[in-house]
Each structure stands twice: as structure tokens, then as C-alpha cells.
C-alpha positions in Angstrom: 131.3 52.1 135.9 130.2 49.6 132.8 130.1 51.9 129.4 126.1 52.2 128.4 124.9 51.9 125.0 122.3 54.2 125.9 123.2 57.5 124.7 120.9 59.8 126.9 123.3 63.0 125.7 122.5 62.5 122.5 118.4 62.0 122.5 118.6 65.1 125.4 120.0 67.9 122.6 116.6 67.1 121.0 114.1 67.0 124.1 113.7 66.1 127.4 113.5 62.6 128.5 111.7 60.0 130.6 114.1 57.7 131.3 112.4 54.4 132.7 114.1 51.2 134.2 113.3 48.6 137.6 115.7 50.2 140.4 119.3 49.1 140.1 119.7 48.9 136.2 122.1 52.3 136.5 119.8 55.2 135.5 121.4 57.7 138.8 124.9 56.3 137.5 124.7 57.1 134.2 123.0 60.6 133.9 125.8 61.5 137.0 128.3 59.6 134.5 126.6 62.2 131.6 125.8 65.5 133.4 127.5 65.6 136.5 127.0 69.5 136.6 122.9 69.1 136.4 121.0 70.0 139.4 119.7 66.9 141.2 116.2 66.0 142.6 116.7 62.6 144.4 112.6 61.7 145.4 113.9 59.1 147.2 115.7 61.3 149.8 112.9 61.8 152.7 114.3 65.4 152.9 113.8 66.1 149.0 110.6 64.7 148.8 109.0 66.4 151.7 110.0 70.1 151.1 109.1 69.2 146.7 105.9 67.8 148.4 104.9 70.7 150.2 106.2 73.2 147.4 106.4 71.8 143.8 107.2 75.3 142.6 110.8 75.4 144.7 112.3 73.8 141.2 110.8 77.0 139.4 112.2 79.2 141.8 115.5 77.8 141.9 116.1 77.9 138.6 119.6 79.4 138.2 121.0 81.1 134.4 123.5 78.5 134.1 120.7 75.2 135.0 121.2 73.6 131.4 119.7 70.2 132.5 117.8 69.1 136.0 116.8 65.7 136.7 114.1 64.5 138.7 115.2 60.8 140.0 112.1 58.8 140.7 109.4 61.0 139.9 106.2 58.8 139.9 106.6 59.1 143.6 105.7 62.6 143.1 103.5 63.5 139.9 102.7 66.6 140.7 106.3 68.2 140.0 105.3 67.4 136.3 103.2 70.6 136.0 106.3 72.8 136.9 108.2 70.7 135.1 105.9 71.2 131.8 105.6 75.2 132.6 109.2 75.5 132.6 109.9 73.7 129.3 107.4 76.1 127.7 109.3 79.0 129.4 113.1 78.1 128.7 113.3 76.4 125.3 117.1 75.6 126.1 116.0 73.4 129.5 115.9 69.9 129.5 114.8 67.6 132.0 115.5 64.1 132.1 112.7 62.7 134.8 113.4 59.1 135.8 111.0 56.4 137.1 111.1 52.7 137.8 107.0 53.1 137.5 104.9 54.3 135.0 101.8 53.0 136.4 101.6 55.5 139.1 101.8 58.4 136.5 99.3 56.7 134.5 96.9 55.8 137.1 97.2 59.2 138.7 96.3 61.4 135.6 99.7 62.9 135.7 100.8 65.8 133.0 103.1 63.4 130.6 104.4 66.5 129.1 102.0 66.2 125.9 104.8 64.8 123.9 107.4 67.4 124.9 109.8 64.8 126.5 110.4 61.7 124.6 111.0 58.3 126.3 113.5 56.0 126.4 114.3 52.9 128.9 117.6 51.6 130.7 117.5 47.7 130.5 119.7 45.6 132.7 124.2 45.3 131.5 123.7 44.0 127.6 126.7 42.0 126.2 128.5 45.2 124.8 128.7 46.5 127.8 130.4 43.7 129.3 132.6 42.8 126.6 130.6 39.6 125.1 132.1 38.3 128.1 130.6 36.9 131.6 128.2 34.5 129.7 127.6 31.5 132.0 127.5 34.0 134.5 124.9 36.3 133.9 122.8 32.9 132.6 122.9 32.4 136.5 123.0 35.8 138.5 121.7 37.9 135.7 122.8 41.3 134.7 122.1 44.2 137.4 124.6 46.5 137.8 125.4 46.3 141.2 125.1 42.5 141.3 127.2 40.8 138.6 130.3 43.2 140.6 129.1 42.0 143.8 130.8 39.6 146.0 127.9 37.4 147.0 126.0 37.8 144.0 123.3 35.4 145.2 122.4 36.6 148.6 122.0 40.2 146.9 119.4 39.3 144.3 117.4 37.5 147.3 117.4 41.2 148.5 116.2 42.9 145.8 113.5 40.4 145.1 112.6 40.6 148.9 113.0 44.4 149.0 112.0 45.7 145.6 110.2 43.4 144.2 107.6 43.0 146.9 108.3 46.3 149.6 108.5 48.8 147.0 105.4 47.7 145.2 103.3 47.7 148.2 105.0 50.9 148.9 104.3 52.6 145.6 99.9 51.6 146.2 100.7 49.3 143.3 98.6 46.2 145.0 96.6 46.1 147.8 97.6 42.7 148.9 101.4 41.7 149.5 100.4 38.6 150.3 98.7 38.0 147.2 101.2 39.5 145.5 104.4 37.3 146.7 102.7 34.0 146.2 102.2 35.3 142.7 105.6 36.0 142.2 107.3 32.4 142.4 104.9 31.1 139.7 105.7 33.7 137.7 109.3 32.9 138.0 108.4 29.4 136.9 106.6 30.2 134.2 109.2 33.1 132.5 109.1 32.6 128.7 106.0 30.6 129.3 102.6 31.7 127.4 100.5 33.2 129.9 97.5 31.0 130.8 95.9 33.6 133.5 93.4 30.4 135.0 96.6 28.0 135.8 98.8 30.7 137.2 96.0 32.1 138.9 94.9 28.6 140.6 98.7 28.0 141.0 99.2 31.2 143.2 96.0 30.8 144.8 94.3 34.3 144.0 91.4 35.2 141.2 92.1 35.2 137.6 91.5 38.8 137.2 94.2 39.7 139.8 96.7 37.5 138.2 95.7 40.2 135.4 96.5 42.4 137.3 99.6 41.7 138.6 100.8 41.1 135.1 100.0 44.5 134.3 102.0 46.2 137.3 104.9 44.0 135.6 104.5 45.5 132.7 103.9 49.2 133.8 107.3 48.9 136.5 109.2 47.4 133.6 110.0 44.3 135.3 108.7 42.0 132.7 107.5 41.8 129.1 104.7 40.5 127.2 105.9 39.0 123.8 103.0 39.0 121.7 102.3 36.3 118.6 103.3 36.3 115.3 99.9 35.3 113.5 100.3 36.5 110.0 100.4 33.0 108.7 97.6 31.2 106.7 98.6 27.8 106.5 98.9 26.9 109.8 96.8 29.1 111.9 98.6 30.5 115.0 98.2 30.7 118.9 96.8 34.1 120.2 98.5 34.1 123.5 101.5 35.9 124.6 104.4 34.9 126.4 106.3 36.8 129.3 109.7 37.1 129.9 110.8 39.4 133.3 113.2 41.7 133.1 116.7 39.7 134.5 117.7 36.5 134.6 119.0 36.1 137.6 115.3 37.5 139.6 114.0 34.8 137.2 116.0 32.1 138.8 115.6 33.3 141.7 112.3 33.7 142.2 112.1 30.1 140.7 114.7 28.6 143.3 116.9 27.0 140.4 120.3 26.0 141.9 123.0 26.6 139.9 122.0 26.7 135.8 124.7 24.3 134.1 125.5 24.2 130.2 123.8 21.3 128.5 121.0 21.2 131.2 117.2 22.1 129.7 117.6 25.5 132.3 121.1 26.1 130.3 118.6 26.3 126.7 115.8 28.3 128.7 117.9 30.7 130.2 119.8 31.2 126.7 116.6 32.1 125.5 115.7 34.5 127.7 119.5 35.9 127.8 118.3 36.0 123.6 115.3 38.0 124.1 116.4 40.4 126.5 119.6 41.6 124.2 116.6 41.8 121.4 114.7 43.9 123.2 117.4 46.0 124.5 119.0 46.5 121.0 115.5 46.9 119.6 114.9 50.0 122.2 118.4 51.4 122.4 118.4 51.6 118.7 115.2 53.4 118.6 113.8 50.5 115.7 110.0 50.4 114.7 110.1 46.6 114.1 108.0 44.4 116.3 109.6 41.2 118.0 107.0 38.4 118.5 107.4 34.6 118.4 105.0 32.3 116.2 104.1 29.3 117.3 101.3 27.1 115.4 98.3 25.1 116.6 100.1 21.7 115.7 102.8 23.0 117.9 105.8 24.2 115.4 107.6 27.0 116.9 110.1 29.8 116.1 111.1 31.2 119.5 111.7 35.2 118.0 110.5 37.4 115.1 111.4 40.4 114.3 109.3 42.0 112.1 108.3 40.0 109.3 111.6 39.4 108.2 114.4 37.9 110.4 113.3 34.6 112.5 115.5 33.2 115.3 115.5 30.0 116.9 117.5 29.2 120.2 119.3 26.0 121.4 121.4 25.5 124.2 123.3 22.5 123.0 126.4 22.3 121.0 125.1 20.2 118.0 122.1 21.0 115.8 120.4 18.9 113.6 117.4 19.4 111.1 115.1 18.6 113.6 116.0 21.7 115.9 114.7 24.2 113.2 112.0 22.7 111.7 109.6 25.5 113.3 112.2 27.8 110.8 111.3 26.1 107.8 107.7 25.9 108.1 107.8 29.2 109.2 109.5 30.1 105.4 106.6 27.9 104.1 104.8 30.9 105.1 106.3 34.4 104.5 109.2 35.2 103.0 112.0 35.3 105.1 115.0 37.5 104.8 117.1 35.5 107.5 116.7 32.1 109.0 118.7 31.4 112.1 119.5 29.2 114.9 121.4 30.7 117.9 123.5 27.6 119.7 126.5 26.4 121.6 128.3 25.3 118.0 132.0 26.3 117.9 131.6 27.8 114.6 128.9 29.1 112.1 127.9 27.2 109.2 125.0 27.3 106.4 123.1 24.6 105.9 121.7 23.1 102.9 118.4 24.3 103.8 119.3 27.7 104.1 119.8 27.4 107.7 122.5 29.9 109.5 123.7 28.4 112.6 125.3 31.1 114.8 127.8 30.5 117.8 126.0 32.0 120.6 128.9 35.0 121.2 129.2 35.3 117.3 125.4 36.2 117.2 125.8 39.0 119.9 128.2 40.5 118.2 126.7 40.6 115.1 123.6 41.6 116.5 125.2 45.2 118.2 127.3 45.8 115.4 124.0 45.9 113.3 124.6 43.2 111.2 121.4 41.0 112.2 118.6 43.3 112.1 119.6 46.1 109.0 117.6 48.7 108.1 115.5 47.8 104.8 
């Protein structure tokens, strides 16, 4: 079992948890991993799910003295345990719960009890570099960084599964869309355009359904936490700024997938785009394991200069996939420091060592960055 950074035993002394992830990022591993005494309800067991269907209060009633935490795996397939679940916190102020979902849509949609800000919530994102040793680099660029299939022997055939599977099956299968159909010719372009800004007309005439269900789709993304919006930085005067977001999904390897790349080689413009998104995903994940307030967007301008991540208003990041960078790779940087006033100007790229240059530029090694950025070195506290 990889080591998680995400330490569920220490957010659970506060307060129950929803713990969110897409199947297959390790939620059942790690809380077994964590509380491997706790008292189990596995929704996706047909068995569990009937007799909790038929009798959401069996969980009250089996409450035993020495029950110090339960989880509930998979619990948008079953909302209604959340009123139990709710009257039990209120009853034993020493019970936690950790309730687990690869959906929050259904919840949502279905006017479920969200525990009124007795449980917080937290999400598991896909292996970050940590937890593989800053190692495995080209190859999670490729396969991507579930679990189950960087260990796995034919790494390739397994994500065609899961997108097959998961991606499309268990969407239909949670009354996410009404149209599979619709729904898998959507996907591909979606693959395509990952890291993209989202122009709803093209993908929409591209997958060959209406605008507003592209919207739609985007949306179940979102709420299943397979993909992300990143929205605009547009606090600059100067040179006014896009208003449209761009979405990144939640692995690289689905990406590619999904996309049919063959295989992604270093110096290639895949090699840069997947880098990027390999970038964003370990700023997102340090962003939410850390539990930090500070927003990550990406500015671009109307005359098309471009920072490719902000974070907050203070750090900007720029990524290249190619082992020499020259002024005009960071341009977007410096007109972006025309604008606000920058704590830390960087460009992430395949360079053997880092250097400053004499515009202020800090050009990171790609690894070097990582580990920098986990050792908390990148983003500080103010």
C-alpha cells in the first residue's frame, strides 16, 4: 500500500468526514489502512445495500459501546442513511463517521441531510509525487496515477476498463445522464480538449449533442470529481483578461486515454501538455490536502500572453516540457509582474539544474519543484 498524505485520522478527532474521490483513487484502502477496527458499510455490496435500503435504522441499532468510528463506503447510492447518520452524531458526541462517495451530485440533487456542517469534507485525489517517491515520472505522464493501475501489469488495457466501466456504466447507473450515448461521444472530446478553455458551442457541435447538455455533462464532471474547472485570473488592468475557464480531468492517464494518444514521449508537444496537467493536478492536491484558502487560476490576456497557474495573487507558474528555456518561454511571467506584484516568478521545465535569471526568473527542474512544493517551500503561509 502507497503511504497517503491524506491524514483522515487526524481531521476525524475533530469531526466526521466526507471523504470524496472517482472510484479507484484508494478511499476503502486507506480508512481500512487507518481504522481497521471500524464497523464497515460497503453500499456497493448488493447484500448491504438491500437490507440498509429496507431499514436505514439497522446502523442505529447496531450500534455497539465500543463503535468509535463507522464508515459508510459509497453513500450517495443511498442518501437516506444520512438522517440516522445525523441523529446519531447528535446522540454520541464521541462517534465519528467517515461517509465516502465518488458522487456528490446525487446527494445534492436528491435534497440529502449534508449533516449541517457537522462532518467536514475532504477529498482523495489520485498517487501525488510523495507518495511515490518523486519517482515514476515519464510513467504516470502516460498511464496516470490510480492506485491500482500504475502496480498493474497491463497498465493500459486496465484504464480502457475503467473508462469503459466507470466512466460511462457507473454514470448511467448512478441516474447521472439520461443518455449514454450522448454521454460517450462527449467523453473523447473532452479528452481532447483537457487543459483547454471550455468553449461549450465547439465541444458541443464536436460531440454532436446541444450546447446546454455539454453543460451539463461538465457539471456531472465536476460534481463525480472527475475533472476540474480552473477559473481566470482577471484582476489585471492593463491587459484585460479572458473570462473563460479551463478543465483539467482528474488523471492523466483517462486523459490520454480517452484521447487515444499512443505513447507520450519527452520533447514531444503531448510530453509539455501532459507536464502541465501532471503540474496542476499536484497543485490542486497539495492545495486540498493542506487545507489552504488560496485560489489557483491561470491568467491569460486578450492579446494572448499567458501564465499557465496562479495561486492566489502571489506565486505564478509557468510550465515547459523542454530542457532549455529562453526569455521567450516566460514572457506571459513578466507581463503578468507588469501587473501585480508578485512574490515568486517561476518556470517549471526539463533543465538539469535551477538557476535565476536576470529578470528575476526561477527556473525549476521539474522533480526539484515537486519537492519543493510538498515540503512547503513554494506556496508558504503569508
Amino acid at each position: 500500500m502507497y503511504s497517503r498524505i491524506l491524514d483522515v485520522r487526524t481531521l476525524l478527532a475533530h469531526k466526521s468526514l466526507f471523504l470524496f474521490g472517482p472510484r479507484q483513487t484508494g478511499k476503502s484502502t486507506l480508512l481500512q489502512h487507518f481504522f481497521p477496527q471500524a464497523k464497515f458499510y460497503d453500499l456497493l455490496e448488493a447484500n448491504t445495500f438491500r437490507e440498509l435500503t429496507a431499514q436505514p435504522e439497522l446502523i442505529r441499532q447496531r450500534l455497539q459501546p465500543q463503535d468509535a468510528v463507522i464508515v459508510i463506503d459509497e453513500v450517495q447510492k443511498l442518501p437516506s442513511l444520512l438522517d440516522e447518520v445525523h441523529l446519531l452524531i447528535e446522540r454520541h458526541k464521541a462517534l465519528r463517521f467517515v461517509l465516502t462517495g465518488s458522487s456528490v451530485r446525487k446527494l445534492k440533487r436528491g435534497g440529502a441531510n449534508l449533516l449541517a456542517g457537522r462532518a467536514w469534507t475532504c477529498h482523495l485525489f489520485p498517487l501525488a509525487s510523495p507518495e511515490v517517491n518523486f519517482q515514476q515520472l515519464e510513467k504516470r505522464l502516460n498511464i496516470g496515477s490510480l492506485p491500482a493501475i500504475l502496480d498493474a501489469p497491463y497498465p493500459l488495457e486496465d484504464l480502457k476498463a475503467y473508462v469503459g466501466t466507470y466512466l460511462k456504466e457507473e454514470i448511467q447507473a448512478e441516474g447521472l445522464t439520461r443518455s449514454i450515448e450522448h454521454f460517450s461521444r462527449f467523453l473523447p472530446v473532452v479528452g481532447l480538449m483537457n487543459g483547454e478553455q471550455v468553449n461549450f458551442t465547439a465541444i458541443a457541435s464536436d460531440a454532436g449533442v446541444p450546447p446546454r447538455v455539454v453543460r451539463e455533462y461538465y457539471e456531472i464532471l465536476e460534481d463525480t470529481r472527475l475533472g476540474f474547472l480552473l477559473p481566470p485570473f482577471q484582476q489585471t488592468k492593463k491587459r484585460k483578461a479572458v473570462a473563460t475557464a479551463k478543465f483539467y480531468l482528474f488523471d492523466i492517464g483517462v486523459a490520454n486515454v480517452l484521447a487515444r494518444r499512443g505513447t507520450i514521449e519527452p520533447g514531444s508537444d503531448l510530453f509539455g501538455r501532459a507536464l502541465e496537467h501532471l503540474l496542476f493536478l499536484e497543485l490542486q492536491a497539495f492545495l486540498g490536502y493542506q487545507r489552504r484558502d488560496e485560489e489557483l487560476t491561470f491568467w491569460r490576456s486578450l492579446s494572448q500572453m499567458e501564465v499557465d497557474f496562479v495561486v492566489g495573487d502571489r506565486v505564478a507558474i509557468e510550465v515547459k516540457g523542454k530542457g532549455r528555456i529562453s526569455r521567450r518561454d516566460y514572457k506571459g511571467l513578466l507581463a503578468l509582474a507588469e501587473e501585480i506584484p508578485l512574490t515568486r516568478k517561476m518556470v517549471v521545465s526539463l533543465e538539469s539544474e535551477k538557476r535565476l535569471t536576470d529578470d528575476g526568473i526561477e527556473v525549476y527542474p521539474v522533480q526539484q519543484f515537486l519537492r519543493e512544493l510538498w515540503a512547503g517551500e513554494i506556496i508558504t503561509t503569508r
